[in-house]
C-alpha positions, 0 to 999 in steps of 0.5 A: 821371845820367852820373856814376852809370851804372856801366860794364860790371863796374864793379859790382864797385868801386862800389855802383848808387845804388838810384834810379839802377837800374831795377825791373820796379815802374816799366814805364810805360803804353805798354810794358804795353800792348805787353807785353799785346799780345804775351800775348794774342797768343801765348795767341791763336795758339799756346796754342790750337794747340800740337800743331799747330805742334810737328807742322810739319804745315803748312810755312806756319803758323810764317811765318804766325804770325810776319807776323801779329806784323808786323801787330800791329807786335811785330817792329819794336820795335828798328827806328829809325822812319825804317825803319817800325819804332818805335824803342823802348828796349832794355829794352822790346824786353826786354819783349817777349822776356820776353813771348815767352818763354811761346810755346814754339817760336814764342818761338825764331822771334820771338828769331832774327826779331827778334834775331840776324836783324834786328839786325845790318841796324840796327847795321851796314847802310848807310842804302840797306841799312836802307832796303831791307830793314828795312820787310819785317823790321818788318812781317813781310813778309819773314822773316830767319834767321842763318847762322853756325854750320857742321859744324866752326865752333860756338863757333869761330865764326871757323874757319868754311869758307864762301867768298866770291869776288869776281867778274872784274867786281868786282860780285858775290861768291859764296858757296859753304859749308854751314851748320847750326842755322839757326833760321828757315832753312825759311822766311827771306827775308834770311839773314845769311851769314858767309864768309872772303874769299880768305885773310882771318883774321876772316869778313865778313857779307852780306845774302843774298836766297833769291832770290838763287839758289844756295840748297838748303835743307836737311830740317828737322831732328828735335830734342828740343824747340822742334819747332815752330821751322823748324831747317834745315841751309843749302848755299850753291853759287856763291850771286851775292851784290852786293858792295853787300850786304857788311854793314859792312866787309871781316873785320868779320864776327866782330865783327858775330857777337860783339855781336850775340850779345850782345845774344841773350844777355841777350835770352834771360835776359829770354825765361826770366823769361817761361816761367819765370813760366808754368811757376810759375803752372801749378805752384801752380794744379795743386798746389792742386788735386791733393790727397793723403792728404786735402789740398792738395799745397800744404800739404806742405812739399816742396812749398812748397819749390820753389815758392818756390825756382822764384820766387826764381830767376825773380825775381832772373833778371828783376831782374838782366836789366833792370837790366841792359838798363837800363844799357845804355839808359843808356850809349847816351843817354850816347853819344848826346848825346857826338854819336855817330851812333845806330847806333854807340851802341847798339852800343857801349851793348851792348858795354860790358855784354858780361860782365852779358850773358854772365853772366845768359844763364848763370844764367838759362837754368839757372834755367829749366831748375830751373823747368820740372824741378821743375814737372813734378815737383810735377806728378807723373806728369801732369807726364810725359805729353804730353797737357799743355804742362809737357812741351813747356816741359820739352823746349824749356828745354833748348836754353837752355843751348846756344845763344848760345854754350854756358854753358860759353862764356859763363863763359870768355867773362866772365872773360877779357873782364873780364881783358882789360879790366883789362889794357888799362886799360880799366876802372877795376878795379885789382886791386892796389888792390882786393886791398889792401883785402881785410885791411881787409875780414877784419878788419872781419868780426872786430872791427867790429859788422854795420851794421844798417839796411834789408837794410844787412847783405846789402849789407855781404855782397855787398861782401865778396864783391865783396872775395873775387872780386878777392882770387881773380881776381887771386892766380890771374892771379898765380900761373898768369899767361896760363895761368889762362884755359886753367885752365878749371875755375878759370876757371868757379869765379871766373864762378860767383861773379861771377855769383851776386854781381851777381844777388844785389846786383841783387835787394837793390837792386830791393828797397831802391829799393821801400822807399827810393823807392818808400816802401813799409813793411818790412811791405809787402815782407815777401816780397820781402824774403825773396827777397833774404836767401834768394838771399843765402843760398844764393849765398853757400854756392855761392859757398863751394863755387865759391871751395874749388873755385877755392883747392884748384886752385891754392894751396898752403902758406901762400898756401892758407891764407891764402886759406881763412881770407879765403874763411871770412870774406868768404863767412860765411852769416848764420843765416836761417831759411830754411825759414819765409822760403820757406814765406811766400814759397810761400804768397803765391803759393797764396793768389794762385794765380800767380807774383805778384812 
């Protein structure tokens, strides 16, 4: 298995052995019960009250909910054992992210708790910090926030204003600075505080207790969706914080920022897949039962069209996210039984895929955002009063696509890591290799017949595109040298189609598994099937648009052309049908009356 686990990228060089990836089809006994656990849980505690916690009437009920998650042990997924946690797998914690997609503003509470709040005492506190503090976050005794962002320092996370001085005695610092969009802020016990000590370049991270003192919570701020979520600003004046809750090492604090975003981020491509596959099934059981013009909505064609579009963008979201959350418990097995203690390797497990993670916190969190639109649209003019959950769903997709680093960062984010990695010789990507088999990849679009087999000629495509990307990446890295990455037009180009390709392949691989291990008949995965050469198609037609885009920013003259004719020939769409495929797609999901993939 070492020997197959593909590094983070790398997709790019080499083709996942379908066995090797894991499929949505596998989750075992265990981890369905968990995930059934935390549905009934949240149909439970916040279907049953959701203009109730939206209102935040009642300054308790959310810390309420969320220790009652504590007792039905869902906040200690990812917390060791030896802390009072049950040390599950990062795919599991997925899962759970996944289930807690469909809770509206708990589900942002539960991710800050669980993610950005916990996470970083697992990863990077010392055994006496772990000891102290993990047992409350696992139990929901204690509740955690992230305080991170400020006024001027958003994206620029590191240009941040709050200071940490060391007192004469050497025992305490004191933290004084302002913070913003502190999730949880409202109610947290633990904050995680990032400051500048002294005239350091890169911020350190604290443990802070409210108790602490010196600590002014802000008013709870009004915002377009997850209303029910506790978003505060937070005023640190003096804040005595002991030198013994500096969170790692001194300047280590951007660095601690940065992974545990990471982790976020492909969180919150799972926590999606969640509201997006209620918002389907609350589409399709409306559109059966509103009729016009003397029958089902359903049986109209623009109807069946998004439902199926809505599907195949949350089955590919949900494909791609634990593949990817996959390779990451891979690789920290993998750095595990190298005898790296367990902390460091689930880190640097994490790290290795920050380019999937960045990538499918994008796509996902627009995925999202077509869903829950179009679902209010099937929904008509009811989709559009309050009186139904659609519209609070509508509200809360948005913020999706802004925190854990704007969409826009995450694309810049995906190219220039993949560039750095590829400069530094940390990667196995060699562009110059890569680039010199494009021609032999033209050529074979001209003279050499498409391979036939199960979805053979959807994977030829995908390599291709895999071709066309590196044949992009690397005339432009030619051309604009160190400047491309401030070329952010460009730069965003080449992260749509490094996007649209490893979902893409993602999806054809999940389905090849099904057929060729799993032994299940073409006739069986007719819909999946479907899926895949419909994705297919529409990511090789954006891709098009993305690699013009890209070519007519910075080529010229024969390189131009040159470039063009390899874009027409790498990026070819195959003739489908693609309006029957989504029509069988649709009507699958109208005899079932749900989201069924």
């Amino acid at each position: 298995m070492d020997n197959k686990i593909i590094k983070g990228a790398e997709f790019l060089i080499k083709s996942a052995d379908p066995s090797t990836i894991f499929i949505p089809e596998e989750w075992n006994e265990e981890q369905k019960m968990i995930a059934a656990t935390a549905e009934e849980f949240i149909v439970q505690e916040i279907h049953s009250r959701l203009d109730e916690v939206d209102s935040m009437n009642n300054p308790a009920l959310m810390p309420s909910i969320v220790a009652k998650a504590g007792d039905l042990g869902l906040l200690g997924t990812s917390v060791p054992e030896e802390y009072g946690g049950f040390g599950l797998s990062f795919n599991t914690s997925m899962l759970l992210a996944e289930k807690s997609g469909k809770g509206f503003s708990f589900g942002t509470a539960f991710g800050a708790h669980t993610g950005i709040g916990t996470l970083p005492i697992v990863y990077y506190g010392t055994h006496e910090q772990k000891l102290k503090y993990l047992p409350g976050l696992a139990n929901g005794k204690l509740k955690t926030c992230y305080c991170l962002t400020e006024p001027n320092a958003g994206s620029d996370a590191n240009s941040g204003k709050t200071k940490a001085v060391l007192t004469e005695d050497g025992k305490h610092y004191l933290i004084t600075g302002q913070k913003m969009w502190i999730t949880n802020g409202g109610f947290a016990d633990i904050f995680i505080v990032f400051a500048k000590i002294g005239e350091d370049k890169n911020l350190s991270a604290f443990i802070v207790e409210k108790n602490f003192g010196g600590i002014t919570v802000g008013k709870e701020e009004k915002k377009l969706g997850i209303k029910g979520s506790s978003t505060v600003q937070l005023f640190f004046n003096n804040c005595k914080v002991p030198v013994e809750n500096m969170l790692s090492k001194r300047e280590d604090g951007f660095k601690i920022a940065l992974n545990i975003l990471n982790i976020g981020r492909i969180k919150l491509a799972a926590a999606v897949v969640g509201g997006a596959k209620m918002a389907i099934t609350t589409a399709v059981q409306y559109a059966k039962e509103r009729k016009q013009f003397g029958k089902s909505i359903t049986e109209f064609g623009a109807i069946q069209f998004k439902l199926a579009q809505m599907a195949i963008l949350t089955y590919a979201c949900e494909t791609a996210s634990y593949r990817a959350g996959q390779c990451v418990d891979d690789e920290y097995q993998r750095l595990k039984k190298s005898g790296l203690p367990e902390a460091e390797a689930k880190l640097k497990s994490v790290e290795e895929y920050t380019i999937e993670c960045a990538l499918l916190k994008v796509f996902g969190s627009e995925a999202l955002d077509y869903v829950v639109d179009e679902a209010l649209q099937i929904h008509g003019g009811m989709g559009y009063s309050a009186d139904l959950p659609l519209e609070k769903g509508y509200r809360d997709a948005r913020i999706s696509r802004i925190y854990e680093g704007t969409n826009e960062i995450n694309r810049l984010l995906s190219i220039g890591m993949l560039l750095r990695r590829v400069l530094k010789g940390e990667s196995q990507i060699n562009l110059k290799t890569e680039v010199g088999k494009v021609p032999g990849a033209v050529l074979s679009q001209l003279f050499v017949p498409a391979p036939s087999g199960f979805l053979a000629y959807e994977k030829h495509c995908v390599a291709n595109l895999k071709h066309l990307f590196l044949l992009l990446t690397a005339t432009a890295g030619q051309k604009l040298k160190k400047h491309l990455i401030d070329e952010q037009e460009i730069v965003m180009n080449l992260a749509d189609i490094l996007m649209e390709i490893y979902v893409a392949e993602s999806v054809i691989l999940r389905v090849e598994k099904l057929y060729k291990v799993k032994n299940m008949s073409e006739d069986q995965l007719k819909i999946q099937i479907a899926i895949a050469k419909v994705f297919l198609y529409e990511a090789m037609m954006k891709i098009q648009k993305s690699g013009l885009d890209a070519i007519n920013s910075f080529a010229s003259g024969m390189q131009s052309n040159l470039l063009l004719f390899a874009l027409r020939k790498l990026a070819k769409v195959k003739h489908i049908n693609a309006k029957q495929l989504r029509r069988e797609i649709a009507q699958q999901m109208i005899t079932e009356g749900k989201y069924c993939f």
